[in-house]
C-alpha positions as CSV (number, residue, x, y, z in Angstrom):
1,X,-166.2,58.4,63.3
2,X,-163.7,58.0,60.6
3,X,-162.9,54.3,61.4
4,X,-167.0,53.7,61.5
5,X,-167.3,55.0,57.9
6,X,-164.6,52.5,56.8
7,X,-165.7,50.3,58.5
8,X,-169.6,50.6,57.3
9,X,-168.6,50.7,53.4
10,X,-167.2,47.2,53.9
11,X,-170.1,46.0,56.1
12,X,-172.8,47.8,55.9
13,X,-175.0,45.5,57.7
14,X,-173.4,46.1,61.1
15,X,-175.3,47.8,63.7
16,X,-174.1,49.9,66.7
17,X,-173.8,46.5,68.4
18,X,-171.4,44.8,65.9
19,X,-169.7,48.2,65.5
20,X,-168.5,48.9,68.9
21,X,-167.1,45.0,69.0
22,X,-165.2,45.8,65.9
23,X,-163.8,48.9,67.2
24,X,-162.8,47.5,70.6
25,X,-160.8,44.7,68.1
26,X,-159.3,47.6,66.4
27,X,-157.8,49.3,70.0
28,X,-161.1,51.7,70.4
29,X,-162.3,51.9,73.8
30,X,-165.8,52.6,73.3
31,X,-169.4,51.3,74.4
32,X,-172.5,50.4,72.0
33,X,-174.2,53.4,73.5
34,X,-171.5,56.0,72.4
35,X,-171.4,53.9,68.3
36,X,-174.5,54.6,68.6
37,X,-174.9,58.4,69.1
38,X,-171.7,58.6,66.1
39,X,-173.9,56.5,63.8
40,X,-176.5,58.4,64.4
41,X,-174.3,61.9,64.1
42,X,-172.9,60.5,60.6
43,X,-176.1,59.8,59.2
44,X,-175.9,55.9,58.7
45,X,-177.9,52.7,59.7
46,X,-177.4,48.8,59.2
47,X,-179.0,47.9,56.0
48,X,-181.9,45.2,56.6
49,X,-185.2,45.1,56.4
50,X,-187.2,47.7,58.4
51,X,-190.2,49.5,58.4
52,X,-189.0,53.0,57.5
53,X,-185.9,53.9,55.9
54,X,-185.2,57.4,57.3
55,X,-187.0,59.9,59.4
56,X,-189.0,62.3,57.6
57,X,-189.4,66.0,59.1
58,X,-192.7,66.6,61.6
59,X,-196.0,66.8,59.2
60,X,-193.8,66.5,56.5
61,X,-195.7,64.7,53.4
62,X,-194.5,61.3,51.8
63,X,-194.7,60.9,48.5
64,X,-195.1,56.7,46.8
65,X,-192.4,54.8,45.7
66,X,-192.6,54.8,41.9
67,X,-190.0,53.0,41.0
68,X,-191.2,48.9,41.7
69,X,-190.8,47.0,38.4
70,X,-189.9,50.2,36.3
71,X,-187.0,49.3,33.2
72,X,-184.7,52.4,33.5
73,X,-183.8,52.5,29.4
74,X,-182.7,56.8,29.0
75,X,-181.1,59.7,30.4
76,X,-183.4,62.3,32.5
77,X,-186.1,59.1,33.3
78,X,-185.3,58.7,36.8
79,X,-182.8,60.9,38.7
80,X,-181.7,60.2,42.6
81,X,-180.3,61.9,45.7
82,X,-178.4,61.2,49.2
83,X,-176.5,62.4,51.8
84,X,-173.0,61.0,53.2
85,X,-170.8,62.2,55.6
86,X,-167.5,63.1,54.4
87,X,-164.4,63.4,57.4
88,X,-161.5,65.6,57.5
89,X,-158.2,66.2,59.6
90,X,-160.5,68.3,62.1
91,X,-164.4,68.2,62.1
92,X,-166.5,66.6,59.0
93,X,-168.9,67.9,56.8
94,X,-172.1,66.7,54.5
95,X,-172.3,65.9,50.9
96,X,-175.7,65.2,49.0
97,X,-175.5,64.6,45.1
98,X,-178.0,64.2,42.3
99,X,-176.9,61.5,39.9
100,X,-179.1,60.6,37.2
101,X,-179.6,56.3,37.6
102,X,-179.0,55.7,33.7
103,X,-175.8,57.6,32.9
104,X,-174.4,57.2,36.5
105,X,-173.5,61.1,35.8
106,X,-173.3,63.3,38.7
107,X,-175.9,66.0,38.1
108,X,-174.7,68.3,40.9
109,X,-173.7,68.7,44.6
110,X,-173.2,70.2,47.3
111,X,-170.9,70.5,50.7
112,X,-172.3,71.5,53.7
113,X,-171.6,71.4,57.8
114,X,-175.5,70.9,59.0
115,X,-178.0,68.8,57.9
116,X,-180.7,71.2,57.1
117,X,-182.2,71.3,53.5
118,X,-180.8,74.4,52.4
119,X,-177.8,72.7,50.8
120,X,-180.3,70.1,49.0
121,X,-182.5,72.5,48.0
122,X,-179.5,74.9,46.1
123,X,-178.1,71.3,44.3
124,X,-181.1,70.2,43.6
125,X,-182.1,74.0,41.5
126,X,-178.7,73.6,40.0
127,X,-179.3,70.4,38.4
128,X,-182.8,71.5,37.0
129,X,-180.5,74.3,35.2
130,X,-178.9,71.1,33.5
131,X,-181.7,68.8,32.3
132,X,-185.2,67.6,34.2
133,X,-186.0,63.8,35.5
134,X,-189.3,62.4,35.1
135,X,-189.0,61.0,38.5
136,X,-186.9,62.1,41.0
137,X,-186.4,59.6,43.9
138,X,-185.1,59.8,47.4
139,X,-185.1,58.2,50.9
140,X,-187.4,60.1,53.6
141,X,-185.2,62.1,54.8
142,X,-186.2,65.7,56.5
143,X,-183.9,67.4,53.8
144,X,-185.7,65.3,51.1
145,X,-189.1,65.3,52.2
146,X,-189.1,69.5,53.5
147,X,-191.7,71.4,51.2
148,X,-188.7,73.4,50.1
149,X,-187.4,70.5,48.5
150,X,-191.0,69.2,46.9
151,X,-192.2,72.0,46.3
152,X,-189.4,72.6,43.4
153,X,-190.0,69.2,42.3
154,X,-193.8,69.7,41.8
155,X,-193.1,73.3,40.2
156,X,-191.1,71.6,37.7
157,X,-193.4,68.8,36.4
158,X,-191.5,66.3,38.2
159,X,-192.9,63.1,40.0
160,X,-191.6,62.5,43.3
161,X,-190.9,59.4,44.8
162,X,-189.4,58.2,48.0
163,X,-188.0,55.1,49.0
164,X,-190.8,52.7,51.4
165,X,-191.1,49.8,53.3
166,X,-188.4,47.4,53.2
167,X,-186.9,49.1,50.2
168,X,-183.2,49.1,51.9
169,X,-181.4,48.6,48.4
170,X,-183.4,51.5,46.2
171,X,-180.8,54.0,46.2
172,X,-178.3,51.4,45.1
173,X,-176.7,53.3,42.8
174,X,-175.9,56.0,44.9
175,X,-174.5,53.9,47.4
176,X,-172.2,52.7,45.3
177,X,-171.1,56.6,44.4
178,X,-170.4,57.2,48.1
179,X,-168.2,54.0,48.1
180,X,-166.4,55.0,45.0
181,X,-165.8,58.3,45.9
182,X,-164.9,57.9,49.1
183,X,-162.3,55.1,48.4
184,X,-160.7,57.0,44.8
185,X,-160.9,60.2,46.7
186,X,-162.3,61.3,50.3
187,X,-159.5,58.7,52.1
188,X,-157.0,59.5,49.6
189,X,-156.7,62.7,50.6
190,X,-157.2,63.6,53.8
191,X,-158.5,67.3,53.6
192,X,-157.6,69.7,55.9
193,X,-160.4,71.9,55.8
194,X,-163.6,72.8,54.3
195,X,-162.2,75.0,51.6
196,X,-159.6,71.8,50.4
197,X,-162.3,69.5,50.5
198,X,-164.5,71.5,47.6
199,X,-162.0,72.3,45.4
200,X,-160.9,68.4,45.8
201,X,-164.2,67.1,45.5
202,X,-165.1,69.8,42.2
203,X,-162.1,68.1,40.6
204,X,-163.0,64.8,41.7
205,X,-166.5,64.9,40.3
206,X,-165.2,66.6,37.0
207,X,-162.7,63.2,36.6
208,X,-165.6,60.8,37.7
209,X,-168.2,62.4,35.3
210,X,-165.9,62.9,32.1
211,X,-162.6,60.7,32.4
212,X,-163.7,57.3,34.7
213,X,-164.6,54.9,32.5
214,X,-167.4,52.9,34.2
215,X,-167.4,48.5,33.6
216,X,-171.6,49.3,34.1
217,X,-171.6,51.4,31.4
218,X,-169.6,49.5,29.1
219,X,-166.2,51.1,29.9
220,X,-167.9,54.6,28.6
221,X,-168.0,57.5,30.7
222,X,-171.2,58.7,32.9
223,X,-170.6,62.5,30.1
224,X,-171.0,60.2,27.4
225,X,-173.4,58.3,27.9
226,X,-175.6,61.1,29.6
227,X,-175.3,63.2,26.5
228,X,-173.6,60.9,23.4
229,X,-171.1,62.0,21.5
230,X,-172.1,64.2,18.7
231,X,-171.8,62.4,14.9
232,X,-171.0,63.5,11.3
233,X,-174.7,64.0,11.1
234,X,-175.2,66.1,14.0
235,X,-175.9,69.4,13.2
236,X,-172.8,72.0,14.0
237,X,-174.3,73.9,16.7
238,X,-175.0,71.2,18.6
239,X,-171.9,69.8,17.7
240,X,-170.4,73.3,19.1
241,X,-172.2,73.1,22.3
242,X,-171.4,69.3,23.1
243,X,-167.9,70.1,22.4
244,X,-167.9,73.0,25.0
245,X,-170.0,71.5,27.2
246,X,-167.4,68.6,27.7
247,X,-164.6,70.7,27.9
248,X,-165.6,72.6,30.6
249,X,-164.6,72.4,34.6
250,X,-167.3,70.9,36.8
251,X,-167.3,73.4,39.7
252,X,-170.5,73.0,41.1
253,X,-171.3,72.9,44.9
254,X,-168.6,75.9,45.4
255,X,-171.2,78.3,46.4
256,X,-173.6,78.3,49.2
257,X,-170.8,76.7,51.7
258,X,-170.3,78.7,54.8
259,X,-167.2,77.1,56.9
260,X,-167.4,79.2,60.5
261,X,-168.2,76.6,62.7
262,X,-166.9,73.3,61.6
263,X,-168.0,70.7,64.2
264,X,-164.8,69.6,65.8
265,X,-164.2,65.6,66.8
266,X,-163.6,64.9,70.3
């Protein structure tokens, strides 16, 4: 499982086909049908053109895609989720984040080992403490698409939309999250345990949103450019709160994490 995460970051376009070819290059003995059933465990597909993106839940509603043609120019317009798998020494666990698309800056997140929407749900009311989107978009995901999840989004004044056909490359900037993180951080590290892992990631995120300087964003940080840096003519208490604000630790997603059963590789 961990080679096929590599391996998909670099070529995401590989099927379960292609994959299990790779791996028997790379000294795995393994068949397409078992790739397939670890694909399918991690949570990934090859990228191409296809009908549907992701499964949504049973009578689960689906919301338009919103986002065709729109210029993203500010903060809070459009914010985005997603799910990745993240591997350790023994077992592996899920991450989703909320990144607003302007900024790049990680809103929140969360760890989790299952899939259900409980974990979305508890980011997603975390990073409506923060700021609010205008739209908030996902893929059709269960998690994403569950009325727990919409219904905060609709209580909030928040349009919802979700990724549709053939839109493969609409959560682009999240993707390219997962690859950074995962590369600067998740591989670097090689956490032993659940417990590791979030206070890893916490500092991670904290580094990514406040000290990374980001080429898209003109070599400014996601912090910055998601709330600027107060001026001379800002007033002081502003000035006061920016100040703390940006001072202090980002340890979101250290609650709600319950580490008994840890699904162990084979």
């Amino acid at each position: 499982m961990k080679l096929i995460d590599r391996q998909y970051l670099a070529t995401p376009f590989y099927g379960s086909r292609k994959m299990a070819i790779w791996l028997k290059e790379h000294g795995q003995m393994v068949n397409r049908k078992r790739v397939r059933r670890l694909m399918r465990l991690i949570g990934i597909r090859a990228i191409y053109r296809r009908p549907r993106t992701s499964q949504p839940g049973k009578n689960h509603k689906i919301y338009p895609y919103l986002l065709k043609g729109l210029n993203i120019t500010r903060p809070d317009q459009v914010w985005a989720a997603d799910l990745t798998y993240i591997p350790m020494a023994r077992g592996f666990l899920y991450l989703v984040a909320i990144i607003d698309w302007y900024s790049r800056k990680v809103i929140s997140w969360r760890l989790s080992n299952t899939l259900d929407a409980g974990f979305c749900v508890e980011a997603l009311e975390e990073a409506l403490t923060k700021g609010k989107p205008e739209i908030f978009n996902t893929d059709q995901g269960s998690q994403f698409t569950s009325e727990a999840f919409t219904a905060i989004l609709e209580k909030n004044g928040v349009c919802i939309s979700m990724d549709g056909k053939g839109s493969y490359n609409d959560n682009l900037f999240i993707e390219r999250l997962w690859r950074t993180v995962k590369y600067e951080e998740v591989y670097l590290q090689a956490y032993q345990n659940g417990g590791e892992a979030r206070m890893s990631l916490a500092e991670y995120f904290y580094f990514y949103n406040n000290e990374r300087p980001h080429q898209a964003l003109g070599y400014r940080k996601p912090s910055e450019v998601y709330a600027p840096i107060p001026t001379a003519t800002t007033p002081m208490a502003s000035m006061e709160e920016s100040m703390i604000e940006s001072t202090r630790p980002r340890l979101s997603g250290l609650t709600g994490l319950h580490l008994k059963s840890i699904p162990i590789l084979s």
